[in-house]
N, C-alpha and C positions, 0 to 999 in steps of 0.2 A: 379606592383606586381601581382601573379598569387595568383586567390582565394587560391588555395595550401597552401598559405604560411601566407595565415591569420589567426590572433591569438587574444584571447581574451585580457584583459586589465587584469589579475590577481589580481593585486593587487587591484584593482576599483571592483573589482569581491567582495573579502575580505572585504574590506571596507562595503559593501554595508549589507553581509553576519554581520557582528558584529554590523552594526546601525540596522538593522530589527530584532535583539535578542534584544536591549533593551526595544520593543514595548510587553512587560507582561512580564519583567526578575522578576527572582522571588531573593528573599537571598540566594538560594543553587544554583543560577545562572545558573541555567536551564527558561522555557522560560511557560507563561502560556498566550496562546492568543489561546482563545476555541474560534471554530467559532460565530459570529451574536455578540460577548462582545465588550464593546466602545474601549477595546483593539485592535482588531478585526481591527473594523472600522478605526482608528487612522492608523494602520498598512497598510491596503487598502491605504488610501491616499497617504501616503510616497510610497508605491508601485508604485501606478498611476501617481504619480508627476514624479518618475525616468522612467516611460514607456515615459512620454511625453517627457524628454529629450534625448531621442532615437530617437524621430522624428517617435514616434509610435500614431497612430488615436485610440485615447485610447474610450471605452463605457463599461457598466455596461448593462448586457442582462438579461431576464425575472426572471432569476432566482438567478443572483447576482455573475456572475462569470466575470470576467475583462476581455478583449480581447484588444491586441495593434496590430493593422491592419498596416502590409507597400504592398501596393499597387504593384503587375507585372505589366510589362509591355506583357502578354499573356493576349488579352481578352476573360475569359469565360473557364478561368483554373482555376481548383478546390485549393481552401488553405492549403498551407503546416502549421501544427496548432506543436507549443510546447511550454510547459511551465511545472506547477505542481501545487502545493496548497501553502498558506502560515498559515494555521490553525493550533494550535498543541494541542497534549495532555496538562492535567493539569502537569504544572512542567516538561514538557519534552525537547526536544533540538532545540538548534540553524541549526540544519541540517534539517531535516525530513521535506521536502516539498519546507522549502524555500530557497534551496542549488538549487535544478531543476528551481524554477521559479526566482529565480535573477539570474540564467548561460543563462536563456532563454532569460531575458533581455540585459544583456550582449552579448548574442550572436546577438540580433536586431542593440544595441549599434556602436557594432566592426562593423558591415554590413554598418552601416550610415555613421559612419565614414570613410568608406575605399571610399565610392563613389559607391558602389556593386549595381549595377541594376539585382534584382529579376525578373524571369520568373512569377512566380506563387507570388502571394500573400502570404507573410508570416506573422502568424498570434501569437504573446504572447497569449499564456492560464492561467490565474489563476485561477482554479476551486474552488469554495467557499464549505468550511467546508466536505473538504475529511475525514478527521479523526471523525467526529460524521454520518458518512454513505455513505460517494462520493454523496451528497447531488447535488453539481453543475454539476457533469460529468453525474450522473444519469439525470438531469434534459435535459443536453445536447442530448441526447440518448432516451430522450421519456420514461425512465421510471422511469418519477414522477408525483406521480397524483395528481387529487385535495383530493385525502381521504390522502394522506401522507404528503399533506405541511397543511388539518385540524389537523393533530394530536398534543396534548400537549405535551410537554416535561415535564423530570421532574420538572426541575423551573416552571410551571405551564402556559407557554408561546407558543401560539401555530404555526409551524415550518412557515408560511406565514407570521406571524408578524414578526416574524428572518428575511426573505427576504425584505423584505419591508423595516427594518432598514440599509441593505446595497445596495439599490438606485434596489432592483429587484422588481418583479410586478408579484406576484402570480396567478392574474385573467388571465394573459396573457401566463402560463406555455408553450403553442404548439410555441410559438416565440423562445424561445431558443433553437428549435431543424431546427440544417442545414437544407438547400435542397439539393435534391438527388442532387447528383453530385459536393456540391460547397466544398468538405472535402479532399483534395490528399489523407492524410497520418497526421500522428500523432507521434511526437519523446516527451519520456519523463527521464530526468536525475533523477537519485535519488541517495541517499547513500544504501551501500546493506542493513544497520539494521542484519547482521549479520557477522559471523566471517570467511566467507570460502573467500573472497579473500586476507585480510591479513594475514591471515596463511600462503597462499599457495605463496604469493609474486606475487599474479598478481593484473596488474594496472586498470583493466578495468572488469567489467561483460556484455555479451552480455544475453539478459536476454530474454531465447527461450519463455516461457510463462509464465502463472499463474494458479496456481495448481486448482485442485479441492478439496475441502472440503468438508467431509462427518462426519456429528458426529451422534451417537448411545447413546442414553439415554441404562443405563442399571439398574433394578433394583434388591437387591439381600434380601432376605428375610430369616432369621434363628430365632432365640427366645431368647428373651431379656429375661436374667435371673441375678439373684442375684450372683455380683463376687463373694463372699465370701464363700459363701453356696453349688455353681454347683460344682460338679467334672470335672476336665479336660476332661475326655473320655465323660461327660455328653451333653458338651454344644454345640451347633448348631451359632458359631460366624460369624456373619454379616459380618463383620468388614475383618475380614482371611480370608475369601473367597475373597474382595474385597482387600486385599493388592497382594494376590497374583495373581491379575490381571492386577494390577499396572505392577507388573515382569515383567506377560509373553506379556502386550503388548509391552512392551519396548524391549522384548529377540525375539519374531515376527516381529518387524520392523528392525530392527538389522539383524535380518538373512535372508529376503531378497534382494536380491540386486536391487540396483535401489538409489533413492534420495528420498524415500519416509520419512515423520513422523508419528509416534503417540506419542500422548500426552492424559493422562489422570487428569485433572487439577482440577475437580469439584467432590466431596467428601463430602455429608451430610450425618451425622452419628447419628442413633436414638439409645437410647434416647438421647445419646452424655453425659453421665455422667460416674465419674470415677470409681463407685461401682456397674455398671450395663452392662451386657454381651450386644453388641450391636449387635441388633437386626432385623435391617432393614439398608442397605447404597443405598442410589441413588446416581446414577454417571456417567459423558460424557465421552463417548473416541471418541475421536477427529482424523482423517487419513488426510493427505494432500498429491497430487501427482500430477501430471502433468496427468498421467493417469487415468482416472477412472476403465479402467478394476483391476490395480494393488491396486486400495484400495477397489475395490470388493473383490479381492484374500487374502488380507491379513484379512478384515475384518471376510473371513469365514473360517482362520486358528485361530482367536481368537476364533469365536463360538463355534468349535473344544476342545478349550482349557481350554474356561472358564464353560462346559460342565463335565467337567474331574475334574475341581478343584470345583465348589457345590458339585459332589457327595461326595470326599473325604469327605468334610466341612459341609455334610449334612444340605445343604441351596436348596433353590430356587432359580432359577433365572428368569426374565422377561427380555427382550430388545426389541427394536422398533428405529427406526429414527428419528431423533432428525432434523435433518435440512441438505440439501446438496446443496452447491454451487458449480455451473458449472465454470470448469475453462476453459481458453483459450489459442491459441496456438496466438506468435507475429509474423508478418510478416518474412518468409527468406529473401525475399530482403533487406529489410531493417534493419535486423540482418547481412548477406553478409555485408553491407555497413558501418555499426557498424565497423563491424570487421576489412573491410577493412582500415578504417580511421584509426583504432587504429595502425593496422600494419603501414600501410606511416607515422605515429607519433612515431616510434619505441616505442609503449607502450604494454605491453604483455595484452593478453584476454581470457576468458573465458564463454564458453555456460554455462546458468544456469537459472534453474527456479528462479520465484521470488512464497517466498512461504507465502510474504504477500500479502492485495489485495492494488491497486493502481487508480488512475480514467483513467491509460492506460488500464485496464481491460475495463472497459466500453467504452473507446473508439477501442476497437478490436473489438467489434460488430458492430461498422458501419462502418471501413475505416482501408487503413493497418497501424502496430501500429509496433514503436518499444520502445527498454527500455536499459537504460544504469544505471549499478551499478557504484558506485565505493567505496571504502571500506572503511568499518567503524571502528576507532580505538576500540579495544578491542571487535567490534562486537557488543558494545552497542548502543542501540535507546530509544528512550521513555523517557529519561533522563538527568538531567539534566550535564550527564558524555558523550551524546553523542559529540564524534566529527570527526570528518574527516580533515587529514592535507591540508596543505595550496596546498600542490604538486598534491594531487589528486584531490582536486578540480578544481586547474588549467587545468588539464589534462581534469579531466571529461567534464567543458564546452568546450574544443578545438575540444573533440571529436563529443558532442552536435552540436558547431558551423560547422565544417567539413560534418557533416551526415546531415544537412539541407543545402549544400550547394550539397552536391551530390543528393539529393530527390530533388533540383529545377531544378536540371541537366538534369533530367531522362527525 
């Protein structure tokens, strides 16, 4: 048989995909395995036990991330590395991490089985506790410190003692990071968590990068006064001013073109009572873009705007930076490769940001990285209503399996 024409086990795929949701299922049957919880752990093992029946050289590295090694026969060629997380939000889904790292297993699986002698080393990733920071991919990448695995959480537990309960070794953090050169490349499956490809009826997302994030603390200041008492034409509302920013950030992103967001989500209102003009609102607006110049640009058509709307509103305003993450671009080649798999599988594609962050963000810093969507019913995530059909998941590992077979190619 021609690699070509191998193919995942689907339904062993599935199967595997429904026994690792019952590892934290909650009553509303969504899934609650927050990283470092005896849930957590429990889940880890049944992970590790199915790596090992892959015929995969399974270990637990400094920082608590799982790797199942199959050995090239190239000596002194760097590892083709894919997988994803198996950690989730409180009460969230059966997809969201562990769709990518049980198709990753599977695709080591179908390789063992077929007899497939690998050039390069290919290597399962499960990075431990993506969803409480990219805790494992960070630590993979060198930046995690010892001031960030001292820090307590809020359980009052501090983030080394977490590691150390799933087999990693905090004192040792510079051991989980590669040597120069032993990394090819990096492939990671996910579901998209959003709604743009089953809208549009395509099978597959090629996922060009990851956005940048920029968010603007803005503060707006007018005078709390008695509702009752002020006259309309009197009063100086907080509050007006700041709904109508709500608008015009949403009628600003909207009107330029591109794939950009905003989002204005955090809204504290003084005094916040219902007989009193409010008086003061702090509040984030949030830009996401693949480009950083275009959320420069839209950024200072808000400035623009929400200049225009204090004066009407006779308020104040303040703003400043709140926080900005650098986003990254994913390898062409290995996007090329994406795509082309998809094409030879007759499955339609799509270029598209990912405009959440993922631990292939942090592995685009050191080595080429790519990322495959595939779509999520109704677009939800987080939840316990996430899910992804049985068709696409199929599909998604073939393509997974396929694009690690052309990167050991190369």
């Amino acid at each position: 048989m021609s690699t070509k024409d191998l193919r995942v086990n689907g339904s062993r795929l599935q199967r595997r995909i429904v026994e690792l949701a019952e590892f934290g299922k909650t009553p509303e049957d969504g899934v609650t395995r927050v990283a470092f919880s005896e849930t957590d752990v429990e889940a880890r093992r049944y992970v590790m036990n199915i790596m090992q029946h892959a015929d995969l050289n399974v270990r637990v590295d400094s920082v608590g991330n799982i790797f199942g090694r199959r050995e090239g026969t190239a000596p002194g060629e760097g590892a083709i590395l894919f997988g994803s997380h198996i950690d989730t939000v409180p009460n969230g889904g059966a997809y969201d991490g562990a769709l990518g790292a049980l198709a990753a297993i599977e695709a080591a699986h179908t390789l063992t089985g077929s007899g497939y002698r690998n050039r390069h080393p290919l290597e399962v990733a499960i990075w431990c506790d993506e969803e409480g920071g990219l805790t494992g991919s960070n630590g993979f990448v060198g930046e995690l410190s010892e001031e960030d695995v001292a820090q307590v959480g809020h359980d009052g537990v501090p983030l080394a003692e977490k590691i150390r309960r799933i087999g990693g070794d905090p004192a040792r953090l510079e051991e989980a990071m590669p040597a120069s050169g032993s990394v090819r490349g990096y492939l990671e499956l996910h579901v998209e968590q959003g709604g743009v490809l089953e809208s549009e009826g395509i099978d597959i997302g090629v996922v060009e990068g990851f956005v940048c994030i920029d968010l603007h603390d803005v503060t707006i200041e007018g005078a709390a006064n008695h509702a009752g008492t002020t006259p309309m034409g009197q009063r100086r509302n907080a509050l007006l001013t700041a709904s109508e920013l709500v608008l015009a950030v949403d009628q600003i992103v909207r009107s330029m073109e591109g794939s950009q967001v905003g989002t204005i989500g955090r809204l504290l209102v003084e005094p916040c009572a219902p007989n009193v003009i409010p008086g003061r609102v702090d509040l984030t607006v949030e830009l996401r873009d693949l480009n950083s110049s275009k959320l420069d640009a839209v950024w200072d058509r808000i400035v623009v705007e929400l200049s225009e709307i204090s004066k009407k509103h006779d308020t104040v305003v303040r703003y400043g930076p709140r926080r900005s993450v650098a986003g990254c671009l994913t390898d062409p080649m290995i996007s090329d490769a994406i795509e082309a798999v998809a094409s030879d599988l007759r499955l339609s594609s799509k270029r598209m940001p990912s405009g959440a962050g993922h631990d292939a963000q942090n592995l685009a810093t050191i080595c080429p990285t790519g990322m495959i969507f595939v779509p999520s019913v109704n677009g939800i995530s987080h939840s316990p209503r996430e899910h992804t059909l049985p068709e696409h998941v199929e599909q998604g590992a073939n393509v997974l399996l396929q694009t690690v077979l052309r990167m050991d190619d190369a």
